[in-house]
C-alpha positions as CSV (number, residue, x, y, z in Angstrom):
1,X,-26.6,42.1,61.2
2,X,-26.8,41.9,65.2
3,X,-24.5,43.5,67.9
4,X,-24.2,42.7,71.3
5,X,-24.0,45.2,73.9
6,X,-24.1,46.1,77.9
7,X,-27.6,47.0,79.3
8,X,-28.4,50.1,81.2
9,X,-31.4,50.8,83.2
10,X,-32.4,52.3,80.6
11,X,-33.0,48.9,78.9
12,X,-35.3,47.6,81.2
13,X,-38.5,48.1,78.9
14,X,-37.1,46.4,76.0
15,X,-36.1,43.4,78.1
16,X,-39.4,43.0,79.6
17,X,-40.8,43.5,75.8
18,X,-38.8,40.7,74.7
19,X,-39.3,38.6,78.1
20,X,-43.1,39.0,77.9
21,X,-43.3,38.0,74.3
22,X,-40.9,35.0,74.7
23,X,-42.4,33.4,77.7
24,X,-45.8,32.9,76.9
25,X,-44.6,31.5,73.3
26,X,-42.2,29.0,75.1
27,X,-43.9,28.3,78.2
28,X,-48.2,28.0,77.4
29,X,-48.0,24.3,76.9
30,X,-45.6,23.7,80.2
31,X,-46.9,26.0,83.2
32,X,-50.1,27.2,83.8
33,X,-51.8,30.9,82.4
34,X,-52.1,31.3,86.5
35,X,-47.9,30.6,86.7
36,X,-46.9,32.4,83.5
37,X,-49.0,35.5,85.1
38,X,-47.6,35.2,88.4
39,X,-43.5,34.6,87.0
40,X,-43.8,37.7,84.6
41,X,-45.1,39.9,87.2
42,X,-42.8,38.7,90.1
43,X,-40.0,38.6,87.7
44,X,-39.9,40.6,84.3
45,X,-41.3,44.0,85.6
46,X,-39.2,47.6,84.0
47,X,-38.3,48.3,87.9
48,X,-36.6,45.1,88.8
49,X,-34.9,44.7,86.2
50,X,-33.9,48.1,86.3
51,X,-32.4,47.6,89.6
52,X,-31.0,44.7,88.8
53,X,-28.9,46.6,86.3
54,X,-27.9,49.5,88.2
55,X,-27.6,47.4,91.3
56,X,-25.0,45.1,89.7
57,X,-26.8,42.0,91.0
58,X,-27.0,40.4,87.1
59,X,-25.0,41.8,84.0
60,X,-27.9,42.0,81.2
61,X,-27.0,42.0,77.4
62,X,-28.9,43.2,75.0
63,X,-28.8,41.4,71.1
64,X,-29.9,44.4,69.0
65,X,-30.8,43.3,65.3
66,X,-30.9,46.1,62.9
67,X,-30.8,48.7,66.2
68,X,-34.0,47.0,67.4
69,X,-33.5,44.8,71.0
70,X,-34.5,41.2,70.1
71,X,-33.0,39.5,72.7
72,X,-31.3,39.3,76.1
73,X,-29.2,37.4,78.7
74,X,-28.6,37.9,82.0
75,X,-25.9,36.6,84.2
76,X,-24.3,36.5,87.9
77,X,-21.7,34.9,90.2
78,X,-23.8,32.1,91.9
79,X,-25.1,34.1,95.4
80,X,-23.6,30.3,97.1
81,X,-20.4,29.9,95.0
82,X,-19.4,33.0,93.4
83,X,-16.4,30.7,91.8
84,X,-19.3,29.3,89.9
85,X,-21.5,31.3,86.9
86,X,-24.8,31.4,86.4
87,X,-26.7,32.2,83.3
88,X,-30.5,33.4,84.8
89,X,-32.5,34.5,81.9
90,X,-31.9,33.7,78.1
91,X,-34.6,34.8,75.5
92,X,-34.6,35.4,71.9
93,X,-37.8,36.9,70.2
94,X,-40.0,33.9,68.7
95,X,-39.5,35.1,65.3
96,X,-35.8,35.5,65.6
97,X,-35.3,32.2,66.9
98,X,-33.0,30.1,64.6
99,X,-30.6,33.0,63.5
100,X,-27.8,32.2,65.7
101,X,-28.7,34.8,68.7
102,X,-28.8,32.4,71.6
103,X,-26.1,31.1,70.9
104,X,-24.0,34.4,70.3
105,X,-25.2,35.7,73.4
106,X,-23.9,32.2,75.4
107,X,-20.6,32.8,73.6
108,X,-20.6,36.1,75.2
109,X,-21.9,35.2,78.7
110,X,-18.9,32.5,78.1
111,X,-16.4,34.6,77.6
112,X,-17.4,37.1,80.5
113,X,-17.6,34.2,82.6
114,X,-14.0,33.8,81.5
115,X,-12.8,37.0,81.9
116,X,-14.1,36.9,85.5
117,X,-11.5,34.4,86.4
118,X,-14.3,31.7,86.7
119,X,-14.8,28.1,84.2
120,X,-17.7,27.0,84.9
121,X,-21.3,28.0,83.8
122,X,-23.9,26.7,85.3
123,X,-28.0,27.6,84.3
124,X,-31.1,25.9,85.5
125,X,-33.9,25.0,82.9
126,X,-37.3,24.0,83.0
127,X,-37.5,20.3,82.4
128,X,-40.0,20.2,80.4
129,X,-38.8,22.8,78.3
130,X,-37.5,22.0,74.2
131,X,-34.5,25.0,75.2
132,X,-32.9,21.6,77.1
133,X,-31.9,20.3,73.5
134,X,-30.1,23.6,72.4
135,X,-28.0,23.9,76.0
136,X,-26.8,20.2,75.3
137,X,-26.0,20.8,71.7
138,X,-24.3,23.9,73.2
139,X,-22.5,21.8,75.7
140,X,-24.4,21.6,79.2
141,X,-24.7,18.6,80.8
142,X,-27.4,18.0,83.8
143,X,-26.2,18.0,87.3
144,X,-29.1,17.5,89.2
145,X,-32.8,18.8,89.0
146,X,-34.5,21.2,91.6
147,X,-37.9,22.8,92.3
148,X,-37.4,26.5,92.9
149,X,-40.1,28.2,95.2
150,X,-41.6,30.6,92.8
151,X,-44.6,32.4,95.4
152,X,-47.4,29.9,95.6
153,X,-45.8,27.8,92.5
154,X,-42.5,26.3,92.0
155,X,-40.3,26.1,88.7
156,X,-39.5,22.2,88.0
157,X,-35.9,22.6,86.8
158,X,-32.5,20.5,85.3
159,X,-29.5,22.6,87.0
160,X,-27.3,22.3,83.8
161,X,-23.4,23.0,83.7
162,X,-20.7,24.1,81.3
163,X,-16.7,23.3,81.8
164,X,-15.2,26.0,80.3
């Protein structure tokens, strides 16, 4: 059993829990220890994301299975077209992956995305990265690729898009 719900600052532990666990699991055999290092400390630390939160510069959600945080999302109008979604962050816990959760939480960042008067999602995924498959199946398309300054390394990416 899993609920979805709004995060509050006070979330901001959990979600670096989850994001700490996820990205070494999904991204050792892409970007180097040195990258993976630099990303989760530049990006996936308590007080950023706390700000974040209470800020209202991304809308975080929290997958709780059983009461326990196992997963997140978070999402924003695009800072150049606010017409436009963005899903920024999607990770599931490596040993909750294949239950359904990202895909329940993309329904959900869907449907906000909806409910914000907006129909189209975009997200931006590393290309080297197996998550590709599951966004197509889920129905993104790629629009064009990018390599996002990240500090001193940069994140190879497919800009991917959802019609809504």
């Amino acid at each position: 059993m899993f609920n979805i719900r709004t995060a509050t600052p006070a979330d901001a532990d959990h979600i670096m829990k989850i994001a700490h666990q996820t990205y070494w699991a999904t991204y050792r055999d892409i970007l180097s220890t040195e990258q993976i290092t630099y990303m989760l400390g530049a990006i996936y630390v308590s007080d950023t994301i706390g700000e974040q939160i209470a800020e209202n510069t991304q809308t975080y959600l929290i997958l709780e299975e059983d009461g326990l945080p196992v997963a997140f999302a978070a999402y924003a109008p695009r800072t150049d077209d606010a017409s436009i979604y963005k899903l920024h962050k999607l990770y599931c816990l490596p040993q909750t992956q294949g239950k359904g959760y990202g895909q329940a939480l993309i329904k959900a960042v869907e449907q906000a995305t909806l409910d914000a008067g907006s129909h189209t999602l975009d997200l931006n995924v590393n290309r080297h990265n197996k998550a590709k498959h599951f966004y197509e199946k889920m129905g993104f398309s790629i629009v064009y690729d990018e390599d996002v300054p990240i500090g001193p390394h940069f994140m190879n990416d497919h800009v991917m898009r959802k019609e809504l």
